[in-house]
C-alpha positions in Angstrom: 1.7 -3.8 8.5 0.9 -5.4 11.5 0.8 -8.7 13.4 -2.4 -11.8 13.5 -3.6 -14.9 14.4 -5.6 -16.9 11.8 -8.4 -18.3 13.6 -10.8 -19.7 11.0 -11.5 -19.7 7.3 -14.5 -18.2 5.1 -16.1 -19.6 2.1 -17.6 -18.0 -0.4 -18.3 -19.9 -3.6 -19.7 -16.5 -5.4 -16.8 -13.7 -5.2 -15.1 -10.9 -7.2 -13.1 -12.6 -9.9 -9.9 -11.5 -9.0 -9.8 -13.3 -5.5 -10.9 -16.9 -7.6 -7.9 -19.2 -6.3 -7.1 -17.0 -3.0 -8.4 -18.4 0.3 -10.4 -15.7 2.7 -9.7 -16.7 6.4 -10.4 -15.1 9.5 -7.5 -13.2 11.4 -7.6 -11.9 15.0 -4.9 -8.4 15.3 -2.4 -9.2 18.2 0.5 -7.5 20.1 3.8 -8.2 19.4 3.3 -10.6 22.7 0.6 -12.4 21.2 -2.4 -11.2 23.0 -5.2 -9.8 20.9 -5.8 -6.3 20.3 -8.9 -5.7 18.0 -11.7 -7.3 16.4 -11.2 -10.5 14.1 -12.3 -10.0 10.3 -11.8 -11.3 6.8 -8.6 -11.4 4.7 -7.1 -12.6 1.5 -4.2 -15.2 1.9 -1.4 -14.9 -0.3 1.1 -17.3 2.3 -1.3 -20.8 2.2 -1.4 -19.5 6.5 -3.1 -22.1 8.3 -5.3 -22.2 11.5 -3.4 -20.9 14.5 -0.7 -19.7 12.5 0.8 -15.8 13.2 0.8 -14.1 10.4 1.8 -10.5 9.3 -0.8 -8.1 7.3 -1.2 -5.2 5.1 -4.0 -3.1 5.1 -5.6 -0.5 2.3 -4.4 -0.3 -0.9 -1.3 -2.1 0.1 -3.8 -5.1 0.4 -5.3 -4.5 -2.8 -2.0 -5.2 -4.4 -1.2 -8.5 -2.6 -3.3 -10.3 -5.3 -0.4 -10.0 -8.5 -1.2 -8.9 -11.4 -4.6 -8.0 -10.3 -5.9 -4.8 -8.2 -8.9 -6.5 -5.8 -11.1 -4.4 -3.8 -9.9 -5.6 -0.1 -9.1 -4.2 3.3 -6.4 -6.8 4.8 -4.2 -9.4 3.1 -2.0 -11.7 4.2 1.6 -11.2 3.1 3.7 -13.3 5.6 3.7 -16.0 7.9 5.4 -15.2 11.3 8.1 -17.7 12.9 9.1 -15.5 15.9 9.1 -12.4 17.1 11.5 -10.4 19.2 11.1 -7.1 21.0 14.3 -5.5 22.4 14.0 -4.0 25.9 13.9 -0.8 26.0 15.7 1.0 29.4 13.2 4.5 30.4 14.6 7.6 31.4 
């Protein structure tokens, strides 16, 4: 699992059958502080995330299985929409 930033949307009117009704948008990975950490791609919402919104993802098969009752062939779903995240400080030795 691990944290994004939705930061645009993707049509496709032609697309595997088991994604018809699921919006694909475009997520950026961040840090738990919010700054981005990798490159932005394509996932499956299952939340109805909007733009701008921090959202948590699965990849792999975990992903495949976000779409119930159907296995669909892709790489990073959305499974959660983030209100606020806390890190605790952490005192080194």
């Amino acid at each position: 699992m691990y944290l994004g930033r939705v930061i645009g949307t993707c049509v496709a009117t032609v697309k595997y059958e088991g994604l018809t009704g699921y919006r694909l948008l475009i997520v950026e990975p961040i840090s738990d502080d919010g700054t981005v950490c990798g490159d932005a791609h394509v996932a499956v919402d299952v939340t109805q995330a909007g733009p701008g919104e921090r959202v948590f993802l699965v990849g792999s098969r975990e992903a495949a299985l976000a779409c119930d009752p159907t296995f669909v062939p892709v790489d990073a779903a959305i499974v959660g929409i983030v209100d606020a995240v806390y890190v605790a400080e952490v005192s080194k030795p």
